[in-house]
mmCIF file of the C-alpha atoms, coordinates in Angstrom:
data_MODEL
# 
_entry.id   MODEL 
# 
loop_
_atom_site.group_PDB 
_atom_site.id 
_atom_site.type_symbol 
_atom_site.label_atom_id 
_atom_site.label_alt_id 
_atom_site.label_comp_id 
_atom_site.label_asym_id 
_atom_site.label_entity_id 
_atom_site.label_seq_id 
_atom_site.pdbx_PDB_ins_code 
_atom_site.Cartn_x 
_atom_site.Cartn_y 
_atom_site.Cartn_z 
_atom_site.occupancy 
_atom_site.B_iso_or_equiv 
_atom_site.pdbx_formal_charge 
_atom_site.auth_seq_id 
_atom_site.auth_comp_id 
_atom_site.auth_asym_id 
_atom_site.auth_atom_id 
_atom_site.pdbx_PDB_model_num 
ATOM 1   C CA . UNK A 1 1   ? 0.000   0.000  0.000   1.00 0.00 ? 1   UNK A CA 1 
ATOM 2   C CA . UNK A 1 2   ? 1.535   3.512  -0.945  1.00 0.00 ? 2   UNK A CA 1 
ATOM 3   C CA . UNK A 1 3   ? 1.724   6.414  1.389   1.00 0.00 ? 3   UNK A CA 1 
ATOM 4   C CA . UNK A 1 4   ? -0.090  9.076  1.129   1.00 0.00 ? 4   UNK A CA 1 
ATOM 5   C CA . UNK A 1 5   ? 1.450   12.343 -0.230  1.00 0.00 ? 5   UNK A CA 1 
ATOM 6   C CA . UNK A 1 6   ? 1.085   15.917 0.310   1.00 0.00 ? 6   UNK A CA 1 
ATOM 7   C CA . UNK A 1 7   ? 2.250   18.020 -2.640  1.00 0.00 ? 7   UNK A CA 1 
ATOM 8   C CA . UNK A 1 8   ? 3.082   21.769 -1.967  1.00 0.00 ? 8   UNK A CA 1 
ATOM 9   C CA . UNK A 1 9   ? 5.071   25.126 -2.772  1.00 0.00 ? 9   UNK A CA 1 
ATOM 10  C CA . UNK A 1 10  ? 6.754   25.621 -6.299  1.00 0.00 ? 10  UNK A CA 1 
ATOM 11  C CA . UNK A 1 11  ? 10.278  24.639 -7.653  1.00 0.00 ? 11  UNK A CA 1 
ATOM 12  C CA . UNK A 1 12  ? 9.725   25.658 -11.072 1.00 0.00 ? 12  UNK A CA 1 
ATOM 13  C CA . UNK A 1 13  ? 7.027   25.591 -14.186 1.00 0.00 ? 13  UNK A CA 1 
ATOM 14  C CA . UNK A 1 14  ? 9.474   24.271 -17.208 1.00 0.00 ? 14  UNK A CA 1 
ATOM 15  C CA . UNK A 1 15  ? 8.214   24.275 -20.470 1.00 0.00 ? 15  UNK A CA 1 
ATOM 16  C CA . UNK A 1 16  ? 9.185   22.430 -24.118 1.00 0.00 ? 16  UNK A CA 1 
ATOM 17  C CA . UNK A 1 17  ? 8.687   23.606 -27.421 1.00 0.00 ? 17  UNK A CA 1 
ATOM 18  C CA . UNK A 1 18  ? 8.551   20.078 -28.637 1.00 0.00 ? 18  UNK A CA 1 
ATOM 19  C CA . UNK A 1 19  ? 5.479   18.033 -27.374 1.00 0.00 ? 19  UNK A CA 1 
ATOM 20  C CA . UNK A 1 20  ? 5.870   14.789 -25.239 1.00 0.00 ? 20  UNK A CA 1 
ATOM 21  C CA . UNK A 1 21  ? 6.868   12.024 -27.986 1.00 0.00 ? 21  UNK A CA 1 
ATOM 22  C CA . UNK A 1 22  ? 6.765   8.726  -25.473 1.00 0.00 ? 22  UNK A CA 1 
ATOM 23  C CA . UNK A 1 23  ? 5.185   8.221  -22.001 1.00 0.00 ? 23  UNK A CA 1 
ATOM 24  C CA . UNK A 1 24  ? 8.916   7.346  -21.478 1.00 0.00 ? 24  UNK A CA 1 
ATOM 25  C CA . UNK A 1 25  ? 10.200  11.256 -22.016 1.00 0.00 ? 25  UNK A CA 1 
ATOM 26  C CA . UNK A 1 26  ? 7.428   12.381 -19.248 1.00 0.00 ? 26  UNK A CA 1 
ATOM 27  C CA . UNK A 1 27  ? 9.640   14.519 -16.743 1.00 0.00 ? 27  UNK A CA 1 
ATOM 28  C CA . UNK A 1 28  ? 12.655  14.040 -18.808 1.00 0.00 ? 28  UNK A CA 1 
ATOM 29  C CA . UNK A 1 29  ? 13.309  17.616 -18.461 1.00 0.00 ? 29  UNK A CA 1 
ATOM 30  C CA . UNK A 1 30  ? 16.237  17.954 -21.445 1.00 0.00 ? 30  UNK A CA 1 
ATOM 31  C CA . UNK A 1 31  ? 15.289  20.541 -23.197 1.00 0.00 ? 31  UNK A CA 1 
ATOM 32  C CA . UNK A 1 32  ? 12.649  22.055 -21.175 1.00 0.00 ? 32  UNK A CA 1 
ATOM 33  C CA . UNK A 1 33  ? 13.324  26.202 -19.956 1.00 0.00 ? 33  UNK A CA 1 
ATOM 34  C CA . UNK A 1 34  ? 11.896  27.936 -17.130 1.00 0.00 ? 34  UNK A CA 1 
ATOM 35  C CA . UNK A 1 35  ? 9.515   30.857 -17.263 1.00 0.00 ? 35  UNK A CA 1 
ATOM 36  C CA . UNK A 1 36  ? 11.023  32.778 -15.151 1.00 0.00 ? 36  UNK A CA 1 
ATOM 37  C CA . UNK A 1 37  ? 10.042  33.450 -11.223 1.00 0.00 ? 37  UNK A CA 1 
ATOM 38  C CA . UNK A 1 38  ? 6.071   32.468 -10.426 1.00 0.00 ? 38  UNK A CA 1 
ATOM 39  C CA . UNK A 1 39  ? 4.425   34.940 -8.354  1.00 0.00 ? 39  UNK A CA 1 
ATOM 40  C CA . UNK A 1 40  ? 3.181   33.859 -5.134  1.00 0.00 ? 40  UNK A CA 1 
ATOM 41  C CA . UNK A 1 41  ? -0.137  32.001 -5.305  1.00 0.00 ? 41  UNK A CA 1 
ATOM 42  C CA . UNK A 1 42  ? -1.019  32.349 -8.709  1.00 0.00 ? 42  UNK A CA 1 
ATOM 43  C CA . UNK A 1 43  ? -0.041  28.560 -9.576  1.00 0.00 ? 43  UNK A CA 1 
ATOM 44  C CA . UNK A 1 44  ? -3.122  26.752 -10.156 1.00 0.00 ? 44  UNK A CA 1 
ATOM 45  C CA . UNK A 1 45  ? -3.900  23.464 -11.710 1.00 0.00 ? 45  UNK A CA 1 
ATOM 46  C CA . UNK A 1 46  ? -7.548  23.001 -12.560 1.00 0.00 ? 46  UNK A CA 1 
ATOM 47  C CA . UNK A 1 47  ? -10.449 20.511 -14.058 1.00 0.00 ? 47  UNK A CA 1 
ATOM 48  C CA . UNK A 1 48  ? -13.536 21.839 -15.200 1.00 0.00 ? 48  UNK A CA 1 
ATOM 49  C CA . UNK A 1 49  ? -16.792 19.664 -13.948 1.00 0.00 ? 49  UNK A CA 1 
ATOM 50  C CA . UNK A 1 50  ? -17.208 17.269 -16.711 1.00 0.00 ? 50  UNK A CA 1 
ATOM 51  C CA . UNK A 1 51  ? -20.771 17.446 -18.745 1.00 0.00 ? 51  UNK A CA 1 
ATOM 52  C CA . UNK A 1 52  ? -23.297 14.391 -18.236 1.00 0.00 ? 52  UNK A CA 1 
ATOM 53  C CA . UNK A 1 53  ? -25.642 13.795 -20.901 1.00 0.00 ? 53  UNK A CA 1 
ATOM 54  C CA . UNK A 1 54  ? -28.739 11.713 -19.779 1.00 0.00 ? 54  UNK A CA 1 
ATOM 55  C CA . UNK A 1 55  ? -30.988 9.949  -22.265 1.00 0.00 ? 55  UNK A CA 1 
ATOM 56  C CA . UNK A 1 56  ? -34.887 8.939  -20.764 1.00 0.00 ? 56  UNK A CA 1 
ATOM 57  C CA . UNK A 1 57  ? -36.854 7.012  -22.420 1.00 0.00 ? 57  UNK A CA 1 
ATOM 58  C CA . UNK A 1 58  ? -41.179 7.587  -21.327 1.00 0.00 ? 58  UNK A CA 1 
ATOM 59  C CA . UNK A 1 59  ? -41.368 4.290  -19.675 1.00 0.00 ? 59  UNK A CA 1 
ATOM 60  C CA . UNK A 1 60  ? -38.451 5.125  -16.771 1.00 0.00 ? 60  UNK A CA 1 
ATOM 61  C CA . UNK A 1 61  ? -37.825 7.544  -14.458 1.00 0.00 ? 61  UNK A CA 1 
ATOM 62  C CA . UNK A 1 62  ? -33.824 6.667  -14.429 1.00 0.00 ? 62  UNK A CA 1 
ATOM 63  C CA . UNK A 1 63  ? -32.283 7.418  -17.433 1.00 0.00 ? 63  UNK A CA 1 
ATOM 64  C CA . UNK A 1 64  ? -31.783 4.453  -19.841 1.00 0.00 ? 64  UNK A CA 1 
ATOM 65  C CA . UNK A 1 65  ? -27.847 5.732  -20.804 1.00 0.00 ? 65  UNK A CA 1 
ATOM 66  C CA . UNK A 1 66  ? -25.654 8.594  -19.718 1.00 0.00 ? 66  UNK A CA 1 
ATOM 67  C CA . UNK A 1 67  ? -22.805 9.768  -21.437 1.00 0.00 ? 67  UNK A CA 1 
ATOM 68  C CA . UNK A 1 68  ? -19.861 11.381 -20.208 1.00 0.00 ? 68  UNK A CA 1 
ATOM 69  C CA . UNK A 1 69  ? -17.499 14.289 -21.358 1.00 0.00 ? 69  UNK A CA 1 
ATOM 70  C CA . UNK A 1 70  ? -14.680 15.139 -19.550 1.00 0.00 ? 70  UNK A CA 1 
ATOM 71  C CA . UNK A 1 71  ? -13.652 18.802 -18.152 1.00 0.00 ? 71  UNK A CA 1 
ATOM 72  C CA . UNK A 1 72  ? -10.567 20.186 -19.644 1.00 0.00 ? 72  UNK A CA 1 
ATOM 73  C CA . UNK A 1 73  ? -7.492  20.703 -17.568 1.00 0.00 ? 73  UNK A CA 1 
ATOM 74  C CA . UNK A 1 74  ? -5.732  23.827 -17.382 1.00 0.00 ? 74  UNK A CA 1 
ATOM 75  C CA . UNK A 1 75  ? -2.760  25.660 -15.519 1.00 0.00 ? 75  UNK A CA 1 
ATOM 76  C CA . UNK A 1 76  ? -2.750  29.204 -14.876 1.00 0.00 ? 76  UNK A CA 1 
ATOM 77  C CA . UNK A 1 77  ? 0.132   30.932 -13.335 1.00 0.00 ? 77  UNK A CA 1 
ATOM 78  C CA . UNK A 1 78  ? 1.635   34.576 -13.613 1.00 0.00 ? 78  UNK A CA 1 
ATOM 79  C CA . UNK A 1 79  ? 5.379   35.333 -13.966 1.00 0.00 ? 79  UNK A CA 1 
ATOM 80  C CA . UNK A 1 80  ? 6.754   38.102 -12.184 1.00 0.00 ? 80  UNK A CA 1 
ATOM 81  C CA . UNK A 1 81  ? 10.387  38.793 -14.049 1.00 0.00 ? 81  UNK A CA 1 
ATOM 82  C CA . UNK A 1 82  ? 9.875   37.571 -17.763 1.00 0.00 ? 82  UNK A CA 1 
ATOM 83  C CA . UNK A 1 83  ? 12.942  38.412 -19.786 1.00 0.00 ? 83  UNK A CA 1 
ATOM 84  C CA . UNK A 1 84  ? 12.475  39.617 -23.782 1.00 0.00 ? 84  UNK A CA 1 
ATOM 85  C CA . UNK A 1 85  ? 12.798  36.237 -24.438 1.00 0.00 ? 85  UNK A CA 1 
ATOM 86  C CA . UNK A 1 86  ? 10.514  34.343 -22.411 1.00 0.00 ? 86  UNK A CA 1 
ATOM 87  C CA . UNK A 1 87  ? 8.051   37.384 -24.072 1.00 0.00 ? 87  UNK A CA 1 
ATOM 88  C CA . UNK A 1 88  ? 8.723   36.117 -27.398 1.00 0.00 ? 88  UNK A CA 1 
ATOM 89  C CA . UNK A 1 89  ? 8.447   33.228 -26.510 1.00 0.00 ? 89  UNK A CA 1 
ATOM 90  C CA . UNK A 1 90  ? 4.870   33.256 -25.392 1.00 0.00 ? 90  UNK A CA 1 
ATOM 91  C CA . UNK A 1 91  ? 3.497   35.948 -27.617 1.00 0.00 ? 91  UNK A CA 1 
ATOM 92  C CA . UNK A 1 92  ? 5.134   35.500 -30.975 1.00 0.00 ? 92  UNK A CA 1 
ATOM 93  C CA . UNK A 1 93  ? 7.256   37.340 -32.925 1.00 0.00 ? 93  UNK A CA 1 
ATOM 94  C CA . UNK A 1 94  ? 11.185  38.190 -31.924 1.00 0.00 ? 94  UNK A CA 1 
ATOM 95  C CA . UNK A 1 95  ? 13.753  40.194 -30.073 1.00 0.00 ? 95  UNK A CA 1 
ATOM 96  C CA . UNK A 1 96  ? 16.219  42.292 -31.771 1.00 0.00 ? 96  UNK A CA 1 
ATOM 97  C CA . UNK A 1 97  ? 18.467  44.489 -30.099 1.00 0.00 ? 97  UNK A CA 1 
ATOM 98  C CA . UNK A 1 98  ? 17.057  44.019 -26.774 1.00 0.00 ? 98  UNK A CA 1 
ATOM 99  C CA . UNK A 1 99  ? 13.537  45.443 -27.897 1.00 0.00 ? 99  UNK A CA 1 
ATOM 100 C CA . UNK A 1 100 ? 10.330  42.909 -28.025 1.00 0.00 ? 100 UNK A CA 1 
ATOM 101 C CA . UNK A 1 101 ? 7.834   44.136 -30.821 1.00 0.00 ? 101 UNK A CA 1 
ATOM 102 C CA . UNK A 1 102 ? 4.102   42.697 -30.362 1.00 0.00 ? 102 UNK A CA 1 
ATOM 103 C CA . UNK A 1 103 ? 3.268   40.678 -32.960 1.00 0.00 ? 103 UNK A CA 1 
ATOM 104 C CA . UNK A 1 104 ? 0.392   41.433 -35.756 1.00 0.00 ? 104 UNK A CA 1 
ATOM 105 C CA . UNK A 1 105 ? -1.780  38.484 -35.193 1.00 0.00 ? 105 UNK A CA 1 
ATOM 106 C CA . UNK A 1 106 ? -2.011  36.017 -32.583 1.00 0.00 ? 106 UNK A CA 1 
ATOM 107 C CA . UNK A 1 107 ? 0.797   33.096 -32.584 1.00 0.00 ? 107 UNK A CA 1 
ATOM 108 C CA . UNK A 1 108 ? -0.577  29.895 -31.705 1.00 0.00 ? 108 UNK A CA 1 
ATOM 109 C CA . UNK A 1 109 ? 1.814   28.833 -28.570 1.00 0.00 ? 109 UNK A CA 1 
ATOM 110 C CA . UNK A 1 110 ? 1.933   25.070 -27.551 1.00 0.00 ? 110 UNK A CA 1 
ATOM 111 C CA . UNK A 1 111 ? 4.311   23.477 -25.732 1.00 0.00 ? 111 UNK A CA 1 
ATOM 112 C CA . UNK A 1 112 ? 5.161   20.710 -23.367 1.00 0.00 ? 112 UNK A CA 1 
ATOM 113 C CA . UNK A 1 113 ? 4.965   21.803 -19.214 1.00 0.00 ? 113 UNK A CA 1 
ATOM 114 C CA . UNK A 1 114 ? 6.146   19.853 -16.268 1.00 0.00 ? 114 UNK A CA 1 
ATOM 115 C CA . UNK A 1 115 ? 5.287   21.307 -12.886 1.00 0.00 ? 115 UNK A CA 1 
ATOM 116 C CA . UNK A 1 116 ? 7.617   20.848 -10.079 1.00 0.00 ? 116 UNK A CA 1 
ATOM 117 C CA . UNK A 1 117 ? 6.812   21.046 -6.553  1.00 0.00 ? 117 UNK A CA 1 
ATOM 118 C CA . UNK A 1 118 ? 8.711   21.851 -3.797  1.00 0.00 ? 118 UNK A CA 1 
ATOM 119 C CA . UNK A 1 119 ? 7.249   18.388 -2.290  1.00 0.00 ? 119 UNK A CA 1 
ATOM 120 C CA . UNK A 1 120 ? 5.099   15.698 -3.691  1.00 0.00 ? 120 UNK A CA 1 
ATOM 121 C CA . UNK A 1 121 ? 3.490   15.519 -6.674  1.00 0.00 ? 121 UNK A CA 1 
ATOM 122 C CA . UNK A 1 122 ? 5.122   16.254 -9.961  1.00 0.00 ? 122 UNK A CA 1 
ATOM 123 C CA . UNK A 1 123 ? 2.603   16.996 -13.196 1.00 0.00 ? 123 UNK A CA 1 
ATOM 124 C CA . UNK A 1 124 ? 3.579   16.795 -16.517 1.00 0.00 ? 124 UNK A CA 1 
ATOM 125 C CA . UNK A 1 125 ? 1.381   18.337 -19.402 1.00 0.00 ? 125 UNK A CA 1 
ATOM 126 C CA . UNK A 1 126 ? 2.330   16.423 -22.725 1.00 0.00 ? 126 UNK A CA 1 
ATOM 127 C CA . UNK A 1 127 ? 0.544   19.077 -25.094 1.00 0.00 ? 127 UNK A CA 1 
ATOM 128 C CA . UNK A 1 128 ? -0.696  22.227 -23.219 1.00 0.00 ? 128 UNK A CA 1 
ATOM 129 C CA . UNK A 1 129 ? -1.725  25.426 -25.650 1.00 0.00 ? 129 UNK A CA 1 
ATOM 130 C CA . UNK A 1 130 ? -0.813  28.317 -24.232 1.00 0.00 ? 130 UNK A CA 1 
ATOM 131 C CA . UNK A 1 131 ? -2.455  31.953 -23.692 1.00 0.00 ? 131 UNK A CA 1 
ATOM 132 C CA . UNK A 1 132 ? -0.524  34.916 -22.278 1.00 0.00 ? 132 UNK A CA 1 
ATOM 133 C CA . UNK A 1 133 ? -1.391  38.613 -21.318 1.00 0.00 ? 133 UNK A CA 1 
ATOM 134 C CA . UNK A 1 134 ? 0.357   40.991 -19.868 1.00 0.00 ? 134 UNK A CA 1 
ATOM 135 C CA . UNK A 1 135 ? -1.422  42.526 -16.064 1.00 0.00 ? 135 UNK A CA 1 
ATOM 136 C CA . UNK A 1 136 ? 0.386   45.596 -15.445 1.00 0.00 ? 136 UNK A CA 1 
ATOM 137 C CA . UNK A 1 137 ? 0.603   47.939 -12.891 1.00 0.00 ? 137 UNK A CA 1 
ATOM 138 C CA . UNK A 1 138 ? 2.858   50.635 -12.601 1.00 0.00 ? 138 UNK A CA 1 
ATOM 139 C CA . UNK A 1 139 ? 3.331   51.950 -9.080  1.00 0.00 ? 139 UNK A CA 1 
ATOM 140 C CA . UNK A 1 140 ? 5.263   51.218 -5.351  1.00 0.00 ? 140 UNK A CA 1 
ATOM 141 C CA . UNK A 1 141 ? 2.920   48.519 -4.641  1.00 0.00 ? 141 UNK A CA 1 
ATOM 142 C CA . UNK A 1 142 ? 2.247   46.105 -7.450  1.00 0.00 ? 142 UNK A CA 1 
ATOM 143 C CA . UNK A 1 143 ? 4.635   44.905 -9.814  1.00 0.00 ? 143 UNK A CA 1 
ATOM 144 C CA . UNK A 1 144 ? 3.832   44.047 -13.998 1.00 0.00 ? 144 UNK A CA 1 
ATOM 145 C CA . UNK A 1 145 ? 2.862   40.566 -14.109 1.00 0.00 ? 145 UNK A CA 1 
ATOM 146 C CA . UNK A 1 146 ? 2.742   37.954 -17.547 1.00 0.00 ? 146 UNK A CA 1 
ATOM 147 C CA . UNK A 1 147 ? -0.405  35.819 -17.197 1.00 0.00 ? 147 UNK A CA 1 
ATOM 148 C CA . UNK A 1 148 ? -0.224  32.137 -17.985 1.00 0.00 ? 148 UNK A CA 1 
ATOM 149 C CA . UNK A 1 149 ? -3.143  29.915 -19.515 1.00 0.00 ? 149 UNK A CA 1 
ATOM 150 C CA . UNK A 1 150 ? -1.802  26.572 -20.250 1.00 0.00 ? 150 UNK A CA 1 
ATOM 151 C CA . UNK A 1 151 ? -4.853  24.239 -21.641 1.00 0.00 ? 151 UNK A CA 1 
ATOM 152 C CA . UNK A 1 152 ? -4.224  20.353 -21.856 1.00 0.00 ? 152 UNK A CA 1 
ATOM 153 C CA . UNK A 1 153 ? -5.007  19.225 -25.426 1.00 0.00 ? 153 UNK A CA 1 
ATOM 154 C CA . UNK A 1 154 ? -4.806  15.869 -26.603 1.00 0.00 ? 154 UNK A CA 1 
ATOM 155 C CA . UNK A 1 155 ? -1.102  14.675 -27.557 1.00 0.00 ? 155 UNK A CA 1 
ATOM 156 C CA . UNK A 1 156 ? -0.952  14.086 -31.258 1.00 0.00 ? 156 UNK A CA 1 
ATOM 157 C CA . UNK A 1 157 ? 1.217   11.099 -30.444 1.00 0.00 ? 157 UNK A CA 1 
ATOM 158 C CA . UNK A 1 158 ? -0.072  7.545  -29.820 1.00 0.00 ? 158 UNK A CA 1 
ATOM 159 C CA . UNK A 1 159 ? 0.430   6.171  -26.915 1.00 0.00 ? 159 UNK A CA 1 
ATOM 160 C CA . UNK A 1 160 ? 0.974   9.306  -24.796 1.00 0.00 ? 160 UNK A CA 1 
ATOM 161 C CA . UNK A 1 161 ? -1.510  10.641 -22.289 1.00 0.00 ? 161 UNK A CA 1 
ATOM 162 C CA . UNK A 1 162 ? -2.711  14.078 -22.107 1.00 0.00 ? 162 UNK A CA 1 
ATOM 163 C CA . UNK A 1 163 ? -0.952  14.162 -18.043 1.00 0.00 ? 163 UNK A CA 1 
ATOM 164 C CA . UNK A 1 164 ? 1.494   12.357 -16.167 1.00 0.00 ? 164 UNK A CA 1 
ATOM 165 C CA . UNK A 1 165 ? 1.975   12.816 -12.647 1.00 0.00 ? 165 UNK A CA 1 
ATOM 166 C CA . UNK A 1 166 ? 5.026   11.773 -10.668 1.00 0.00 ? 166 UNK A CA 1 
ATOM 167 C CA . UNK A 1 167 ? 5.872   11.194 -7.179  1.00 0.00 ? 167 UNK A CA 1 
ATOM 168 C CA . UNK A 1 168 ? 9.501   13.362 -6.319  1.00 0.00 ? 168 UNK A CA 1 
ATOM 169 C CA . UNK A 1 169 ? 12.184  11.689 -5.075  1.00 0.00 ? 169 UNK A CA 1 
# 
């Protein structure tokens, strides 16, 4: 019988350009990059409530068949010292000369993320898209902030699930 575990605090959010090829590359993290610092308590892995689709027929009061769909799974965080680069890399476009210019249109951003805790539970996200915007305040008190919206899509790989989770050593 395993133990039970109690996952907290942050180590880092790493991210891979290159989705999750095997179940045997989950946490592998060659190749993966930080963010960048996570602001305090804006780390958040999620599941929607799935949808349950009932079918009656006149002659029952329980329904005859229900059909499930599953909630997606996201991770939201917010970094709180992105370099030009970690800006490019979320937004689109590039960085010459130490200046970031926004892009024209929207750049589709996927990539691989593994979540480390400080202790516990490790996550791994084979295929996450991702969605950033920028939160920021200029003054003594509050600090500009990059928001992270990773959503869990299905790999296009066989044979690799959409999440892995780990035990740390």
């Amino acid at each position: 019988m395993s133990k039970n575990i109690i996952t907290l605090g942050l180590s880092a959010i790493l991210g891979s350009s290159t989705e999750l090829a095997s179940a045997e590359g989950a946490f592998v993290e060659d190749g993966y990059t930080n963010f960048g610092k996570t602001y305090e308590g804006t780390a958040k892995l999620t599941q929607e409530d799935g949808e349950e689709t009932e079918f009656y027929s006149e002659e029952n009061d329980d329904p005859e068949e229900v059909i499930t769909k599953e909630g997606k799974t996201t991770l939201e965080f917010a970094i709180m010292d992105p370099s030009l680069e970690v800006i490019a890399r979320l937004f689109g476009s590039e960085v010459a000369t130490d200046v970031w210019a926004y892009p024209d249109a929207v750049a589709d951003k996927e990539e691989s993320i593994i979540v480390k805790p400080r202790k516990g539970l490790s996550f791994h996200i084979a295929r996450g898209r991702i969605k950033a915007k920028f939160n920021a305040a200029f003054s003594k008190k509050e600090i500009v902030l990059i928001e992270v919206k990773v959503t869990a899509l299905k790999p296009t790989n066989s044979g690799v699930a959409k999440m892995y989770i780990k035990k740390l050593a």
